[in-house]
C-alpha positions in Angstrom: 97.5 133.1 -37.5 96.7 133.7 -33.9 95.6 130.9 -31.9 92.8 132.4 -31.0 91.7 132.9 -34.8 93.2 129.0 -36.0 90.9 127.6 -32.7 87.2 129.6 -34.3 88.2 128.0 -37.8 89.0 124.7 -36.1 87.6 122.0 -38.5 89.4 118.3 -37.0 87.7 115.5 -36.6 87.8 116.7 -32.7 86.6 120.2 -33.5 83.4 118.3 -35.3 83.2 116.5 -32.4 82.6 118.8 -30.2 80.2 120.9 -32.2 78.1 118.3 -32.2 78.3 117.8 -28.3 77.2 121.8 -28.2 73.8 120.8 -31.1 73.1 117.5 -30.4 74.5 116.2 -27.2 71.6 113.7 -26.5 71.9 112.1 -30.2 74.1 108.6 -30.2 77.3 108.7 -32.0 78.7 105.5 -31.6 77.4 102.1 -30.8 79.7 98.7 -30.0 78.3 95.3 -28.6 75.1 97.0 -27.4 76.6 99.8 -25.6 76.5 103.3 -27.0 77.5 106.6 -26.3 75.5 110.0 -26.7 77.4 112.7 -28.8 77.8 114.7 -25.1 79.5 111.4 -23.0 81.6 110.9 -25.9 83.0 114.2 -26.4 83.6 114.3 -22.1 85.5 110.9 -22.4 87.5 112.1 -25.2 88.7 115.3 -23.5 89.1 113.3 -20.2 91.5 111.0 -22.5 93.1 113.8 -23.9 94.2 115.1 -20.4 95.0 112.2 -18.8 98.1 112.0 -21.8 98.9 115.0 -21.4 99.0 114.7 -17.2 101.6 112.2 -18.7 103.9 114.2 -20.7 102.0 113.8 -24.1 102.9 116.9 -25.9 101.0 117.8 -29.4 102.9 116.5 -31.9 104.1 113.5 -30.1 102.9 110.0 -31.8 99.8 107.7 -29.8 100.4 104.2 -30.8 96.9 102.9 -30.5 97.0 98.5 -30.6 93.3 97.2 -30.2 90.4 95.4 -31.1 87.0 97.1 -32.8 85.4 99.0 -29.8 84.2 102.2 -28.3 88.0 103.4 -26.6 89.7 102.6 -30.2 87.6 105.4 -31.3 88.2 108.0 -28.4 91.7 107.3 -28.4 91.8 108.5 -32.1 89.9 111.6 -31.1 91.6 112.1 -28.1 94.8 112.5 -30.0 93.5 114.3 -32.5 92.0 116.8 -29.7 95.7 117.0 -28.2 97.3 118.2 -31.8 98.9 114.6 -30.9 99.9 112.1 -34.1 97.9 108.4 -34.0 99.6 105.5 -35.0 97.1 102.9 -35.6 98.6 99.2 -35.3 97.7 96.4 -36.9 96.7 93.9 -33.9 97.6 90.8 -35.8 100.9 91.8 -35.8 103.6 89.8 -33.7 106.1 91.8 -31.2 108.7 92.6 -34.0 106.6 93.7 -36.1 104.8 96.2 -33.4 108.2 97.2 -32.5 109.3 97.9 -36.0 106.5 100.5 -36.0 106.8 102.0 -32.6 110.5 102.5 -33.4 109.9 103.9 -36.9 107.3 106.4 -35.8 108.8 107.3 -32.2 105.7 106.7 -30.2 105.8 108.4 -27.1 102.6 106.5 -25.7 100.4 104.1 -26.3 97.2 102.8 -25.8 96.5 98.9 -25.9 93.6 96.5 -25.4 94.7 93.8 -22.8 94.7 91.4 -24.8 97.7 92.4 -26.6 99.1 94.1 -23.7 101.5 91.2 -23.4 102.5 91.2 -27.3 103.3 95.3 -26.4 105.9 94.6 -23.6 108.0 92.3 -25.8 107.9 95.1 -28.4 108.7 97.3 -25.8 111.9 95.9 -25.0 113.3 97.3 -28.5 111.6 100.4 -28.7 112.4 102.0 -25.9 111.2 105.6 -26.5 107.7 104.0 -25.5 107.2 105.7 -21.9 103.4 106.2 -21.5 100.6 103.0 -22.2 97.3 103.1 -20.9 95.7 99.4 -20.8 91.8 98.9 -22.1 90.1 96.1 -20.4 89.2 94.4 -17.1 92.9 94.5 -15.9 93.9 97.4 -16.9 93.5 101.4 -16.3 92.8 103.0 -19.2 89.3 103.8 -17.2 91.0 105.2 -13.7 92.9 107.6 -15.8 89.8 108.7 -17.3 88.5 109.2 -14.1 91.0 111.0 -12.7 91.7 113.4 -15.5 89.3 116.7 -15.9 86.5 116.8 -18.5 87.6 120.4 -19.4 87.7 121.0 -23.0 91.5 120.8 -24.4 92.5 124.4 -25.9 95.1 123.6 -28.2 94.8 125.0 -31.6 95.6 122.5 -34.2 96.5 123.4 -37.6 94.6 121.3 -40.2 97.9 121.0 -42.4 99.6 119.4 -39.3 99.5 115.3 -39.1 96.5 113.2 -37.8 98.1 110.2 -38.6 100.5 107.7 -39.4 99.1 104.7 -41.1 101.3 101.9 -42.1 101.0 100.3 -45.3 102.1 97.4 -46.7 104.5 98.3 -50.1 106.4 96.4 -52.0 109.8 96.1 -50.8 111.3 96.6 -47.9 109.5 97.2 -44.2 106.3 99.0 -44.0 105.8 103.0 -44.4 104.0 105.5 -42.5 102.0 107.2 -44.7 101.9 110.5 -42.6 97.8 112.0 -43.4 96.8 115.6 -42.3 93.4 116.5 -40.9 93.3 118.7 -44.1 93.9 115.7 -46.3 91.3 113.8 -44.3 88.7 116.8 -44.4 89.0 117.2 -47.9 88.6 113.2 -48.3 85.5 113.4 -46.2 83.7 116.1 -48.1 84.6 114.1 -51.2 83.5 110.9 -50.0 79.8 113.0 -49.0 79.5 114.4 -52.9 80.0 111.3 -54.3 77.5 109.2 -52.1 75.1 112.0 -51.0 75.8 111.5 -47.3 73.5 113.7 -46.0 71.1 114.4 -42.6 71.3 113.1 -39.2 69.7 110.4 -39.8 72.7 108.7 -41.6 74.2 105.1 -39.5 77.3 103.9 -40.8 78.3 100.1 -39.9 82.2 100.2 -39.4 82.3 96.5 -40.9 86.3 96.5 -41.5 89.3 96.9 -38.3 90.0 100.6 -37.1 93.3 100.4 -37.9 92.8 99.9 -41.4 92.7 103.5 -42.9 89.1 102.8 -44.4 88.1 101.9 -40.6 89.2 105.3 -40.1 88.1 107.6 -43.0 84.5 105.4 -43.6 83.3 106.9 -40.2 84.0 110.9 -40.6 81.5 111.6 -43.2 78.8 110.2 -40.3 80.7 112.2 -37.9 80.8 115.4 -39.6 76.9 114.7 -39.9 76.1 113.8 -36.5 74.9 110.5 -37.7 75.5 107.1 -36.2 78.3 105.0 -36.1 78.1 101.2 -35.5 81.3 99.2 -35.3 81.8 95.4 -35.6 83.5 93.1 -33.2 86.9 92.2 -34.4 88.1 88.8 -35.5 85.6 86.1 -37.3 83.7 87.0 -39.4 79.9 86.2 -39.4 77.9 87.4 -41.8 74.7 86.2 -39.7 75.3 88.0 -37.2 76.2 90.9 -39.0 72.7 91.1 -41.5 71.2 91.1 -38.1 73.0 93.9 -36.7 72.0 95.4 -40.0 68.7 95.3 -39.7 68.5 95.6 -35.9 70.3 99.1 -36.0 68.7 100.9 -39.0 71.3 100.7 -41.1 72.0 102.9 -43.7 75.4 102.1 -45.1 78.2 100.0 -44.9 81.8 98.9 -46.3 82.8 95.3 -46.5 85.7 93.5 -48.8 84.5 90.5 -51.3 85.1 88.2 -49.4 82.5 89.2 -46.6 79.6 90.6 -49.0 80.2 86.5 -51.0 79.0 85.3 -47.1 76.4 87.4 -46.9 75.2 87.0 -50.6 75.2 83.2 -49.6 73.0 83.1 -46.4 70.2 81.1 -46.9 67.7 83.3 -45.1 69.1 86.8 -46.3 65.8 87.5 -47.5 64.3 86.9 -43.9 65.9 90.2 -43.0 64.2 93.8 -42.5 67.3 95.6 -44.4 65.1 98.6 -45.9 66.9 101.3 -44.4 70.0 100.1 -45.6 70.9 102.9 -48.7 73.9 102.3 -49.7 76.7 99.3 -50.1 80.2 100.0 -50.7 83.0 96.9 -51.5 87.1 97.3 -51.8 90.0 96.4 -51.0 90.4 93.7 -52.9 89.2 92.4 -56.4 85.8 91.1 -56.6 84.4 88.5 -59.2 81.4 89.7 -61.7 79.7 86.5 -60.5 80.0 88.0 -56.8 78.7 91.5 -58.3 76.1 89.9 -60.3 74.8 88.2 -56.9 75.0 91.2 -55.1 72.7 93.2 -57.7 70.3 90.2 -57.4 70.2 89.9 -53.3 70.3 93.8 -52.9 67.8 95.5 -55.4 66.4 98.1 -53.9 70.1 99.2 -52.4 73.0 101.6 -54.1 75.9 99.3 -54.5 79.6 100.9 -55.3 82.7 100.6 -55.9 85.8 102.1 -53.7 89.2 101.7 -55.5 92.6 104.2 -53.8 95.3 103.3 -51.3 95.9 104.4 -48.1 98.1 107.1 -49.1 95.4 108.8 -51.1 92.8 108.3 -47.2 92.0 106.3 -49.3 89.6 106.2 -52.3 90.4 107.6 -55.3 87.7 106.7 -57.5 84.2 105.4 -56.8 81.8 103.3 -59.4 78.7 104.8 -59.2 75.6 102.7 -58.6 74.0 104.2 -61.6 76.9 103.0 -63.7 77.3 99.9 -61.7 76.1 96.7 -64.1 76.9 98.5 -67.5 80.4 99.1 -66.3 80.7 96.2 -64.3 84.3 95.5 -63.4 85.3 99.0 -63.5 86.4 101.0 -60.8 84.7 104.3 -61.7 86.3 107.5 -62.3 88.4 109.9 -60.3 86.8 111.4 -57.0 86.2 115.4 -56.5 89.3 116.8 -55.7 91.3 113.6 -57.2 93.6 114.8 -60.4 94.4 111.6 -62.2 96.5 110.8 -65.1 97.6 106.7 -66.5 101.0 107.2 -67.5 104.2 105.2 -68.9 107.9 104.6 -67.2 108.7 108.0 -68.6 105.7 109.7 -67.3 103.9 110.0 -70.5 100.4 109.8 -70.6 99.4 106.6 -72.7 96.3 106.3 -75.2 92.9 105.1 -73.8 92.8 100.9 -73.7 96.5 101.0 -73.0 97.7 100.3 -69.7 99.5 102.4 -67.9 100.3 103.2 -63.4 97.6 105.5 -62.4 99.2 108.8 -60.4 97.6 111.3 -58.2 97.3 114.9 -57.4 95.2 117.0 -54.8 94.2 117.9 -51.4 93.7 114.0 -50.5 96.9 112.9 -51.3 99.4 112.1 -48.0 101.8 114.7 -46.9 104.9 112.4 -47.0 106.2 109.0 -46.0 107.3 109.6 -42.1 111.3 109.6 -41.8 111.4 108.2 -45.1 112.3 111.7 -47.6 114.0 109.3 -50.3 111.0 107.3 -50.2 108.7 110.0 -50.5 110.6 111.9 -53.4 110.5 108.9 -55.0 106.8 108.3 -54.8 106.0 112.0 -56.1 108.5 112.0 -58.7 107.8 114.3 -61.6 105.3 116.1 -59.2 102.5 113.5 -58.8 102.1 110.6 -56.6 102.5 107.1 -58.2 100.4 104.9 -56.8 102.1 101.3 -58.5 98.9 100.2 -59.8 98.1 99.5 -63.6 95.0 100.5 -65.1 93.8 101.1 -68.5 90.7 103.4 -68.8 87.9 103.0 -71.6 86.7 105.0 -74.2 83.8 107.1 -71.2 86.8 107.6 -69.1 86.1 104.9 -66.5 89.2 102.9 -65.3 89.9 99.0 -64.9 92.7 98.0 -62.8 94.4 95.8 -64.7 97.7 94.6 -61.8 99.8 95.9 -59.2 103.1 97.4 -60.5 105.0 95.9 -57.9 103.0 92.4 -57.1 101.7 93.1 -53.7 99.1 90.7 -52.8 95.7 91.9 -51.3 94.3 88.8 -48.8 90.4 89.5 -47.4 91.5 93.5 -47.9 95.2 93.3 -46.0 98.1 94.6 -47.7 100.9 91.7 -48.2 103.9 92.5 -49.5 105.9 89.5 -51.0 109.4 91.2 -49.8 108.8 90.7 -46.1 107.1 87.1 -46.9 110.2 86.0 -48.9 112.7 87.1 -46.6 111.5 85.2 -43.7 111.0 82.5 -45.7 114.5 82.1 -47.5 115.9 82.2 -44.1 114.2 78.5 -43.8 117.0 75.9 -43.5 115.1 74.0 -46.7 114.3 76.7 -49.0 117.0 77.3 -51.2 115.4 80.0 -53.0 111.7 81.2 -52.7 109.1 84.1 -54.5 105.7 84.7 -53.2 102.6 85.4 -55.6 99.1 86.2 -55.2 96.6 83.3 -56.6 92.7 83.7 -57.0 91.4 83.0 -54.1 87.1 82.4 -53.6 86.7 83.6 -49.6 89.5 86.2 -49.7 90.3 87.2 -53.7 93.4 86.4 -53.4 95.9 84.0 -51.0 99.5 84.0 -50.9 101.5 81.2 -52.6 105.0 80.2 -52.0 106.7 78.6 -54.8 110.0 77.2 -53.5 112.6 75.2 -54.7 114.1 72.9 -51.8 117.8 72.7 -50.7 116.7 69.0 -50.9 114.6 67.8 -53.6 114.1 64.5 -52.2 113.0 66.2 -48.8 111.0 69.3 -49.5 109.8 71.5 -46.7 106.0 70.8 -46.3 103.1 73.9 -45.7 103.1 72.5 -42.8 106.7 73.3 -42.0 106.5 76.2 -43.5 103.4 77.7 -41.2 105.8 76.7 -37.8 108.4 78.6 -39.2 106.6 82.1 -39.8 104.7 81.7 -36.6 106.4 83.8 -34.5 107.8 85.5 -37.9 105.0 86.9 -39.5 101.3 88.3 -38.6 98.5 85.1 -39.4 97.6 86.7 -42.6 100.9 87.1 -44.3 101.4 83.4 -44.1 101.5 81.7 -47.1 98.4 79.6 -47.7 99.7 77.2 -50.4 103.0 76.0 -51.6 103.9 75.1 -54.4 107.6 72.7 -55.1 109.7 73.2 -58.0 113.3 72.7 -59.2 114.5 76.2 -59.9 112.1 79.3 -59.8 112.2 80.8 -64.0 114.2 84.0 -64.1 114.9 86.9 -66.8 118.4 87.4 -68.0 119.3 89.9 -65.0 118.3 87.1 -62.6 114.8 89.2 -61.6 112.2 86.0 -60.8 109.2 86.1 -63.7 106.2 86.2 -61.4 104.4 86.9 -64.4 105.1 83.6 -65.6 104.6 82.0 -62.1 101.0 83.4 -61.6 100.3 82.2 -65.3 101.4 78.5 -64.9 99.3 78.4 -61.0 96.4 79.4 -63.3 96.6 76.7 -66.2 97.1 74.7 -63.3 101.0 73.6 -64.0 102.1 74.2 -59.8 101.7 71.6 -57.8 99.8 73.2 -54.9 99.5 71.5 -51.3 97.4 72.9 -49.1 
């Protein structure tokens, strides 16, 4: 296709962008700690950003690292890179240096943009990941604003293909290091006009609370539905959580709806004076990411009547929902998590890829436009995950006699914590490296605030002098990001195995809950 032809059908998150600079320039498109920014200054910055990486070598194609807090330059950076026909690699900010390093190596970043507060945490990644050659510094201290100033404003005319990558999002598996799940601005244009069908996004008037981290992919997808509307988009301040301040933004901002995990919808459900609120423009409520009680559910039909509440369930590979609980269906199929998406092909299969009866359980796999292009660098990997032609997603389901589907475990035991992915590989590994652990396994236990916590259970090289939590959280400090930590521990004399010496987590997880581990925390 001429490049003249592929720029007129241009439909990237970039290309919406700008349209909506062209209709409504005047209109605000995002808002951060009271500062906002009009459809018009936002698309300028972003084509200022654009320019200024590619004054610095940034070619399309190239991956952006991006490492920062919520804020207003998070966002431009992804658009910028999307306007250059440049691959973003979101990053995790909790991360420590190896970690950041593991991902700038794995993805060959050629640039990246940082907050300054984790501009320190970048150079020691730096020092191993050496293909790094352009960073840009947000904050007080650094010049991410100069070079905006110093770049042009004019429009960047590259024509990017929609089948081409947006981004490379890391998530957490279940053995080994991390994967980039490589997403096209097809797959996320397709997720988009999903995600509006299902919840009747629709009209201007739409203001979407970014209540989860940017880097997360449902940071990322949760805002182009508003984006392609010319709504509003608020975003949070990262790191603790309050959920007083955050029903006040609610009401303060108009809005209309918002994505939280559990753990922050439980906080909200118990504020005392929840009721105090103005929250009647608020639509629609959206939870995920991690399992949520039916007592939690139950509270959140009681505080929020007059409000939609659904559910979200997918991965990160799929951008990421894959089937939504309708708030129509929402109390009489309470527990579920809905049925497939538009434009999400599902099937419950066995080992052999057979499909299995309804009520039995079986790994849910995917096909269709929102489904990842490949696991970056990784084509074992990837053949793997789309073997027999459909993705396998590693989590067990069973689906009811309507069709709706109950997830039922992870294949592959990887722990979701207050909506991050943890997988136990990483966690042991560390761990068993610990001059007291003779051998280690790391399950997921119910956990009230976060739906689930990470539990060591270790058995000690010394049984008379067992490594303490305590010991245990000095040790991963410098290891492993906050949240991968284990929160409990648990001492035994030999971890229960399976004739081929596989651990029984199974059996572990059942014994925490009759209450058999001894748990120090």
């Amino acid at each position: 296709m001429p490049a003249f032809a592929q720029s007129g059908r241009g439909m990237t998150i970039s290309d919406q962008l700008a349209r909506h600079a062209r209709k409504i320039p005047d209109e605000i498109a995002l808002r951060f700690a009271g500062t906002g920014r009009t459809y018009r200054e936002l698309d300028e910055r972003v084509s200022r950003l654009a320019n200024a990486l590619a004054d610095r070598g940034v070619e399309p194609g190239d991956r952006v690292a991006v490492l920062g807090r919520n804020g207003l330059e998070v966002v431009e950076s992804y658009l910028a890179v999307a306007r250059l026909g440049a691959i973003c690699v979101p990053i995790n900010f909790r991360l420590v240096a190896d970690e950041v390093a593991y991902a700038l190596t794995d993805s060959g970043a050629r640039a990246a943009i940082v907050d300054e507060l984790f501009a320190e945490t970048l150079d020691k990644a730096w020092e191993t990941a050496s293909d790094v050659d352009v960073r840009l510094v947000v904050g007080d201290s650094g010049d991410y604003e100069s070079a905006l100033a110093a770049a042009s404003p004019e429009h960047v005319e590259i024509a990017v293909d929609e089948q081409s990558p947006a981004f490379i999002m890391y998530t957490s598996g279940t053995t080994g290091r991390p994967k980039g799940a490589v997403l096209t601005h097809h797959n996320l244009l397709m997720h988009t006009f999903s995600s509006m069908v299902h919840h009747g996004i629709t009209g201007e008037d739409q203001v979407w609370l970014v209540g989860v981290p940017l880097f997360h992919i449902a940071g990322v997808s949760g805002m182009l539905p508003y984006l392609l509307q010319g709504g509003r988009i608020v975003l949070t301040a990262s790191g603790r959580f309050d959920p007083a301040e955050i029903v006040e933004l609610m009401a303060r901002e108009r809005i209309t709806a918002c994505f939280l995990v559990p753990a922050q919808w439980q906080a909200i459900c118990d504020l005392p004076d929840l009721a105090d609120h103005d929250l009647s423009a608020l639509r629609r409520i959206t939870w995920g990411a991690a399992p949520a009680s039916t007592t939690l559910l139950r509270s959140m039909f009681e505080k929020f009547p007059d409000t939609d509440i659904t559910t979200a369930f997918g991965q990160t590979e799929c951008c990421p929902v894959t089937t939504v609980l309708r708030a129509e269906d929402a109390l009489h199929k309470i527990g579920s998590v809905g049925t497939p998406m538009i434009n999400v092909e599902v099937r419950i299969v066995d080992d052999d890829m057979n499909d299995v009866a309804p009520g039995e359980v079986g790994e849910i796999v995917y096909r269709g436009p929102t489904v990842m292009r490949e696991y970056w660098g990784k084509p074992a990997e990837t053949a793997e995950a789309f073997r027999g032609g459909w993705f396998h997603s590693g989590d067990l389901v069973r689906q009811d006699e309507d069709g709706y589907l109950y997830v039922v475990d992870r294949k592959k035991d990887m722990i979701i914590s207050g909506g991050e992915n943890i997988y136990c590989a990483e966690v042991e590994d560390v761990l068993a490296a610990h001059p007291g652990i003779a051998e280690v396994a790391l399950i997921g236990v119910p956990d009230d605030r976060w739906g689930e916590s990470p539990l060591a259970v270790i058995s000690p090289r010394d049984p008379a002098d067992p490594p303490s939590l305590e010991d245990i959280s000095i040790w991963c400090r410098d290891r492993l990001a906050g949240y991968k930590r284990p929160r409990r521990l648990a001492v035994v004399t030999e971890l229960p195995r399976n004739p081929s010496g596989k651990v029984l987590k199974t059996q572990l997880r059942t014994e925490h809950a009759a209450g058999q581990l001894s748990i120090e925390e």
